[in-house]
N, CA, C and O atoms as a GROMACS GRO file, in nm:
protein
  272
    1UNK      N    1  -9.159  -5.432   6.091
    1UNK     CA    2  -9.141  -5.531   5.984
    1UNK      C    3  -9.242  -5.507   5.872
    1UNK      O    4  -9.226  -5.537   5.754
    2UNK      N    5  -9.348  -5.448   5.929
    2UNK     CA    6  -9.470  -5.434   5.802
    2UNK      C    7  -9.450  -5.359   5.715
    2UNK      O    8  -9.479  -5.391   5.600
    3UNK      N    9  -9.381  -5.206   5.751
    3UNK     CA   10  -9.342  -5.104   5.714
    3UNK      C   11  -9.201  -5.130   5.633
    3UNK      O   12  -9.159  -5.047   5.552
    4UNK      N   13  -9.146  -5.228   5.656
    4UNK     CA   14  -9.010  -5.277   5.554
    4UNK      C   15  -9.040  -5.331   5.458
    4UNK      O   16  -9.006  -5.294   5.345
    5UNK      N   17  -9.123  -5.446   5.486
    5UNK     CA   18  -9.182  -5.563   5.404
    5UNK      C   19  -9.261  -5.438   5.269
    5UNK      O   20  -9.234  -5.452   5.150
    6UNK      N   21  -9.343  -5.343   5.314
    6UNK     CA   22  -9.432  -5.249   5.199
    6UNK      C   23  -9.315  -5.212   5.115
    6UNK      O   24  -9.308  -5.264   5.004
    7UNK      N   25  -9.200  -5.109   5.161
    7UNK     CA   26  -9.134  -5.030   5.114
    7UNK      C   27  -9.018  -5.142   5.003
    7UNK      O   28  -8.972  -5.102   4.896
    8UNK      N   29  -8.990  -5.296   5.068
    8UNK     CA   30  -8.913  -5.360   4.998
    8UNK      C   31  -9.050  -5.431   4.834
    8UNK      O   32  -9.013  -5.472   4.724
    9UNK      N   33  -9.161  -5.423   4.873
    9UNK     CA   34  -9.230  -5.478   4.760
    9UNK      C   35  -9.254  -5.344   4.677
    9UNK      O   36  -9.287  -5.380   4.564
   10UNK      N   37  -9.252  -5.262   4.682
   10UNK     CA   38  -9.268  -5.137   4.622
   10UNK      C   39  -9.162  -5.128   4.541
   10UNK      O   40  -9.185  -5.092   4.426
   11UNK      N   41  -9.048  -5.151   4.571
   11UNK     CA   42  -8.916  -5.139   4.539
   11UNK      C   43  -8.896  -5.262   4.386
   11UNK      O   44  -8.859  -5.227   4.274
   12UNK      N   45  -8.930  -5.394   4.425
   12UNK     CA   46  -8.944  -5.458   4.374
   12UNK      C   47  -9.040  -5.462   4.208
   12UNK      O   48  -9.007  -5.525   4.108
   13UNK      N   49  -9.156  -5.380   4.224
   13UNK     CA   50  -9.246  -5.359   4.153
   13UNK      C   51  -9.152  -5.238   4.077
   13UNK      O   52  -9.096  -5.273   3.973
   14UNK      N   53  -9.137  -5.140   4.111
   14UNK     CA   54  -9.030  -5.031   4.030
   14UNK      C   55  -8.926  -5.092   3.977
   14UNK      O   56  -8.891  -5.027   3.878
   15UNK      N   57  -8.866  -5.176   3.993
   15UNK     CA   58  -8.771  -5.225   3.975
   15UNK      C   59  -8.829  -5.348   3.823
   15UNK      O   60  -8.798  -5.353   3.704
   16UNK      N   61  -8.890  -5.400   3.880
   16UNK     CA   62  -8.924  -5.503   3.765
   16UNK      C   63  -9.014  -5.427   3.625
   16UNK      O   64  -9.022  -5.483   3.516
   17UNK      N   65  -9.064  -5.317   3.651
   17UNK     CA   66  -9.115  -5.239   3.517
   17UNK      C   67  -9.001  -5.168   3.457
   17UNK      O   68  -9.004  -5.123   3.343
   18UNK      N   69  -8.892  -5.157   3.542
   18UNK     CA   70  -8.736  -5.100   3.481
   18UNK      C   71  -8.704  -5.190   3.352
   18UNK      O   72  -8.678  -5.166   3.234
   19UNK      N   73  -8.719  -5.320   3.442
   19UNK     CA   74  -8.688  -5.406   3.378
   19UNK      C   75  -8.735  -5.466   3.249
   19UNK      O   76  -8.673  -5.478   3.143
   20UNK      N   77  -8.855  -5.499   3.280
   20UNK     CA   78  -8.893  -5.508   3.155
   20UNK      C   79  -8.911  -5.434   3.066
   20UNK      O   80  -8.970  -5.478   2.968
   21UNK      N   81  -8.870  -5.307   3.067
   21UNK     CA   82  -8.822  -5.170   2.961
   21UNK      C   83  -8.704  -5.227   2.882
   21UNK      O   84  -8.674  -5.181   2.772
   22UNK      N   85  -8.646  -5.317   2.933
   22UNK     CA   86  -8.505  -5.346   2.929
   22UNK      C   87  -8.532  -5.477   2.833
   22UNK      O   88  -8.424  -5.500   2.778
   23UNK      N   89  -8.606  -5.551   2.800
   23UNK     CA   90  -8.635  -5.686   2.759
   23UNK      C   91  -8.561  -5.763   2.845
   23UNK      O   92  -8.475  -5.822   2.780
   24UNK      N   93  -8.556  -5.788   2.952
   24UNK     CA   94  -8.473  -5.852   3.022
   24UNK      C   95  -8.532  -5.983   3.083
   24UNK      O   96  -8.640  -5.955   3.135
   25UNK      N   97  -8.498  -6.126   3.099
   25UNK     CA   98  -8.562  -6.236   3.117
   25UNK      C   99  -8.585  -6.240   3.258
   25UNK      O  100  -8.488  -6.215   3.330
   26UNK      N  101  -8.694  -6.266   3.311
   26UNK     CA  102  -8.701  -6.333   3.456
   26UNK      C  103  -8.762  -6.237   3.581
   26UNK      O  104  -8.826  -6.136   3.552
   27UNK      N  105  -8.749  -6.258   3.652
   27UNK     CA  106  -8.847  -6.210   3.750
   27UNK      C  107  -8.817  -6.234   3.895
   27UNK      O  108  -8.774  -6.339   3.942
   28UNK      N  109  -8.855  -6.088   3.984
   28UNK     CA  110  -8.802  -6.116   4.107
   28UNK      C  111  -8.894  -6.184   4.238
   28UNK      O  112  -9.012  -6.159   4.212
   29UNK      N  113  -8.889  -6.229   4.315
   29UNK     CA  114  -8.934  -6.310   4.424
   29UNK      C  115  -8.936  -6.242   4.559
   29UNK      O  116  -8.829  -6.215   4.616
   30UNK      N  117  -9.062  -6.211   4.618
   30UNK     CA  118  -9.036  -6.176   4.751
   30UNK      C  119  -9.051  -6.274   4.824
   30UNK      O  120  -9.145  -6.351   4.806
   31UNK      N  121  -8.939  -6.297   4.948
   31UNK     CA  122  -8.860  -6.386   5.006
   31UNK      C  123  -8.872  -6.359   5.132
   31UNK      O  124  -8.766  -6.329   5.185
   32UNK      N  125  -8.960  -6.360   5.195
   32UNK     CA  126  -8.940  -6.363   5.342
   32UNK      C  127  -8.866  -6.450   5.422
   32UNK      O  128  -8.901  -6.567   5.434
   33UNK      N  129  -8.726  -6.389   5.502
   33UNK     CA  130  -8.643  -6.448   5.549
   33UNK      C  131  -8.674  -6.461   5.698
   33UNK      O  132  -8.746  -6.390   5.767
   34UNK      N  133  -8.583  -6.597   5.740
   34UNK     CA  134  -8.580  -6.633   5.873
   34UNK      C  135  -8.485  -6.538   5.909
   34UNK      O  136  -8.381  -6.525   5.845
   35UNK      N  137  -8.514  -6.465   6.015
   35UNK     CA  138  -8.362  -6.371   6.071
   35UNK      C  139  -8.328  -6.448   6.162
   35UNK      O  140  -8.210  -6.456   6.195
   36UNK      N  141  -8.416  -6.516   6.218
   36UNK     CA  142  -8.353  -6.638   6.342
   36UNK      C  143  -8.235  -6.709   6.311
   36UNK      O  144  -8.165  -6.782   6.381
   37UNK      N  145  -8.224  -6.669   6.178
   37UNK     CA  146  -8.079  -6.769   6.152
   37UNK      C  147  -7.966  -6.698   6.142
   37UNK      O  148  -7.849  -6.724   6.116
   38UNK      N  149  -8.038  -6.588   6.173
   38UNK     CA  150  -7.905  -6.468   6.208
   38UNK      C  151  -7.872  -6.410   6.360
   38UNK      O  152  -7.773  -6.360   6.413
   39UNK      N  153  -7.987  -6.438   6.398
   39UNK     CA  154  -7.948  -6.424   6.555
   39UNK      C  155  -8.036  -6.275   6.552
   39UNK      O  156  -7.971  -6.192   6.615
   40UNK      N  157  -8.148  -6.224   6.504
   40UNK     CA  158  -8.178  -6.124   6.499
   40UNK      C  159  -8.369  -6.154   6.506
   40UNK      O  160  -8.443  -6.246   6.469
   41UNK      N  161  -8.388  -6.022   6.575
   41UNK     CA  162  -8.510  -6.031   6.648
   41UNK      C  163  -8.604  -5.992   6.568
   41UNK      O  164  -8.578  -5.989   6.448
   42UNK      N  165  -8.757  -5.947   6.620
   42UNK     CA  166  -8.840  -5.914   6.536
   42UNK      C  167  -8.826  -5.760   6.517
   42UNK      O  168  -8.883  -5.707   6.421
   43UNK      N  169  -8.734  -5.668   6.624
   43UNK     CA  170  -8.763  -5.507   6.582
   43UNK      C  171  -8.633  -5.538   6.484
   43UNK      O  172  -8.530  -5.604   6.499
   44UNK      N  173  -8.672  -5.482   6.409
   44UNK     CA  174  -8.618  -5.430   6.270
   44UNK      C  175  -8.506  -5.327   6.249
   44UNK      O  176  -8.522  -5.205   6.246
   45UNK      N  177  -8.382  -5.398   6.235
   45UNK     CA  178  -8.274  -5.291   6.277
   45UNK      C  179  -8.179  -5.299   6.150
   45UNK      O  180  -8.181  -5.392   6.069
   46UNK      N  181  -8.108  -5.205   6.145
   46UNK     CA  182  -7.999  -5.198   5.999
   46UNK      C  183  -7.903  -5.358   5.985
   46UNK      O  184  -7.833  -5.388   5.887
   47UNK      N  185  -7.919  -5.423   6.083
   47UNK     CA  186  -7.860  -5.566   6.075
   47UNK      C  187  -7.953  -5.633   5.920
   47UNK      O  188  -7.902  -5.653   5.809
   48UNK      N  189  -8.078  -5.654   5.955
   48UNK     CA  190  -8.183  -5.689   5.907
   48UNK      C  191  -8.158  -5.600   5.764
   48UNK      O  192  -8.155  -5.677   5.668
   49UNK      N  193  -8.145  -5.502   5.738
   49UNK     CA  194  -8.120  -5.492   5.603
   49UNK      C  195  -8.011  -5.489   5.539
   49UNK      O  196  -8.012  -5.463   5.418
   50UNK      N  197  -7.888  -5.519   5.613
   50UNK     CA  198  -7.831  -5.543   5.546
   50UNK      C  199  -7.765  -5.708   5.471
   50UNK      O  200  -7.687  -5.739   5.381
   51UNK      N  201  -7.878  -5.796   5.598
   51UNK     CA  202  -7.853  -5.941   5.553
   51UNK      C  203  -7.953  -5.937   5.393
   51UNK      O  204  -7.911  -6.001   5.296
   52UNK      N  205  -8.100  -5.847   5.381
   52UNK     CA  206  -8.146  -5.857   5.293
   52UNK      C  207  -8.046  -5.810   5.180
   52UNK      O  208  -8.004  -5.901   5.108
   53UNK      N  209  -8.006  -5.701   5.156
   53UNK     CA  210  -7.927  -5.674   5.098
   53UNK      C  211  -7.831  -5.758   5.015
   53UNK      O  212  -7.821  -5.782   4.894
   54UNK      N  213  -7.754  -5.797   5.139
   54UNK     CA  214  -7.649  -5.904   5.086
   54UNK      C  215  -7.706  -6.032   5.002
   54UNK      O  216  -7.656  -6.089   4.905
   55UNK      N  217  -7.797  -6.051   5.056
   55UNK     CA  218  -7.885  -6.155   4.970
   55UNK      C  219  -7.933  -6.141   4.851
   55UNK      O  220  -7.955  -6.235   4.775
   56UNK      N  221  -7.955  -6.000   4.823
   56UNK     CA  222  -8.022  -5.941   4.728
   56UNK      C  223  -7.931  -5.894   4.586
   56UNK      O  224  -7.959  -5.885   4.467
   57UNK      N  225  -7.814  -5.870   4.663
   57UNK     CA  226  -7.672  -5.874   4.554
   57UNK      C  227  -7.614  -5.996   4.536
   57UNK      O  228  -7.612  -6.031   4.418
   58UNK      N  229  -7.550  -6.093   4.638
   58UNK     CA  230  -7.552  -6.214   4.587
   58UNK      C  231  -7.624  -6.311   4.470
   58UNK      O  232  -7.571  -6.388   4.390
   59UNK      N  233  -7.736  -6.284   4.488
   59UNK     CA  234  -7.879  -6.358   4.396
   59UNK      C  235  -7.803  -6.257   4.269
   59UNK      O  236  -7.762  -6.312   4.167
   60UNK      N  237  -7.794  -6.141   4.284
   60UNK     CA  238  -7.794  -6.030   4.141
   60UNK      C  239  -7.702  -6.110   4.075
   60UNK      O  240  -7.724  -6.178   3.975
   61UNK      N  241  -7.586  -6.096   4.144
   61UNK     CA  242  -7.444  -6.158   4.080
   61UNK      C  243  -7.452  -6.290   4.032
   61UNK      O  244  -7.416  -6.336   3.924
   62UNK      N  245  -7.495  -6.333   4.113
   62UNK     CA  246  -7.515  -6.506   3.996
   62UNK      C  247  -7.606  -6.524   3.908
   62UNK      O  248  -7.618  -6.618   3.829
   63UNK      N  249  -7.689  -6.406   3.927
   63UNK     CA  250  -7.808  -6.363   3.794
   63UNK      C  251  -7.668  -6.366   3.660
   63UNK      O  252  -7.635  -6.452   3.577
   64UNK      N  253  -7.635  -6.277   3.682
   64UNK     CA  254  -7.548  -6.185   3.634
   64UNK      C  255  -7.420  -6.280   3.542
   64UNK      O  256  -7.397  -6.295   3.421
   65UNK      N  257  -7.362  -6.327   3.655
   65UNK     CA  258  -7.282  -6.484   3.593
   65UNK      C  259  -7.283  -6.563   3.498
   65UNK      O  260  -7.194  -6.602   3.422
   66UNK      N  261  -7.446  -6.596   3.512
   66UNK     CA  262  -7.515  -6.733   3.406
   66UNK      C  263  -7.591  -6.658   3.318
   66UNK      O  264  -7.688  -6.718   3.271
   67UNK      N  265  -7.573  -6.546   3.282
   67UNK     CA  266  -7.640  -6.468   3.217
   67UNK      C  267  -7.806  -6.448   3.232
   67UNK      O  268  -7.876  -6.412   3.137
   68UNK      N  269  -7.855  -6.474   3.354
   68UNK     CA  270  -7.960  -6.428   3.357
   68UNK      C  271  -8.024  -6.554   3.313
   68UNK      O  272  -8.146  -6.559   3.299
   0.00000   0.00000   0.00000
């Protein structure tokens, strides 16, 4: 989980200097999720990223919707 958690804030940080290249409003949030509410444990398996994921495009798209 430690080793996800680094590689997803890293990601985040690249991502938000993209962004603000872009003049683009707003800012992203690291979100540590309950996986317990997925039925998923503490080892860290492709389940686990892909609920982040989905979360992570969902959030995009309604970014995206209301124009940001």
């Amino acid at each position: 989980m430690g080793m996800a958690r680094k590689v997803k804030e890293e990601f985040l940080e690249i991502w938000e200097e993209a962004m603000s290249k872009r003049s683009l409003p707003g800012k992203f949030k690291n979100i540590d999720f309950n996986f317990g509410m997925f039925e998923l444990g503490d080892n860290y398996s492709p389940k686990h990223t892909a609920v982040r994921y989905a979360f992570f495009v969902g959030n995009l798209m309604a970014a995206i919707k209301t124009g940001f």
